[in-house]
N, C-alpha and C positions, 0 to 999 in steps of 0.2 A: 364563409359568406352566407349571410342569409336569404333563404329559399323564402319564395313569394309562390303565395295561395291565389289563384283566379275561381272565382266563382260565375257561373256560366252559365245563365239561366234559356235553354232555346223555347220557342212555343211556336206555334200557326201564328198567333197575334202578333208577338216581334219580328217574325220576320228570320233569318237566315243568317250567319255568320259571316265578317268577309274573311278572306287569308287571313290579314291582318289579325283578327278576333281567334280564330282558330289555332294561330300560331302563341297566341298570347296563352289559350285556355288550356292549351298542349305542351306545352313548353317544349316547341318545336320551331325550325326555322323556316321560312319560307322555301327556301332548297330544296327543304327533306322534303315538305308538301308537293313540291315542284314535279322533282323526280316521280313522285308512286301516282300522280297524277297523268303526267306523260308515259308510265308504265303501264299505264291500265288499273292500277290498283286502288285507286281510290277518285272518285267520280264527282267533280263540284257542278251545283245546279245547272250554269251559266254553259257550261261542256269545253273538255278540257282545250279548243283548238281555239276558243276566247282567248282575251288575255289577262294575265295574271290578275290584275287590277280586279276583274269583272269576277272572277270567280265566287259565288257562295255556295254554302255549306249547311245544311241542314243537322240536326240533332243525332242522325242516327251518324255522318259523316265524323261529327265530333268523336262519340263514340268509339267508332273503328278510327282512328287517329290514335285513340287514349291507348287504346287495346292493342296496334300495330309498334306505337313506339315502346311499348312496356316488352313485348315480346323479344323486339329488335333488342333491348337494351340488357334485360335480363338473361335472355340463352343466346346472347350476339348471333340469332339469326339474321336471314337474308330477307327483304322488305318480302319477298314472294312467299314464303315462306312463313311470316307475320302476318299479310294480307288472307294467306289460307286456313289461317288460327282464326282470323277475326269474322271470316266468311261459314267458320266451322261452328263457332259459338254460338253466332245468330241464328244459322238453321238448328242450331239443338234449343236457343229458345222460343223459338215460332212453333215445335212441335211439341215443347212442353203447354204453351199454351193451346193447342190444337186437343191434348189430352185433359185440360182442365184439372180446374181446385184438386181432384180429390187422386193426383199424381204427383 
């Protein structure tokens, strides 16, 4: 079967992803999103006690999505477990960028 490429451009000017878009650009189902949303692990703009419909998703959300289902899929880890991967990466690149260019 042949695999379909999403490309997925977020910015300030367009605007925020819905489920919908996210699950397309992740090749994820709205379920998975569901759960790690109701588990605390991943946080959509609208806040998770909205309803599904309502929920978006900003660039860095996309992000940790790409980065939690790879983990999940690659070493069949536990979403909390994925969620801690993706939470780990980010703070190592906010302090690479805290130490600048020449690190």
């Amino acid at each position: 079967m042949a695999s379909k490429a999403w490309i997925v451009q977020v910015s300030s000017e367009q605007g925020d992803l819905t489920l919908d878009e996210l699950c397309r650009a992740c090749a994820v189902s709205a379920d998975w999103v569901g759960e790690r949303v109701h588990a605390g692990l991943l946080a959509p703009r609208a806040g998770p006690g909205g309803a599904a419909g309502a929920w978006r998703f900003d660039a860095a959300a996309l992000l940790r999505v790409r980065v939690m289902r790879r983990i999940e899929r690659d070493f069949d880890a536990v979403p909390e477990l994925a969620a801690l991967v993706a939470d780990l990466q980010e703070e190592i690149r906010r302090l690479r960028l805290r130490l600048g260019p020449d690190r």
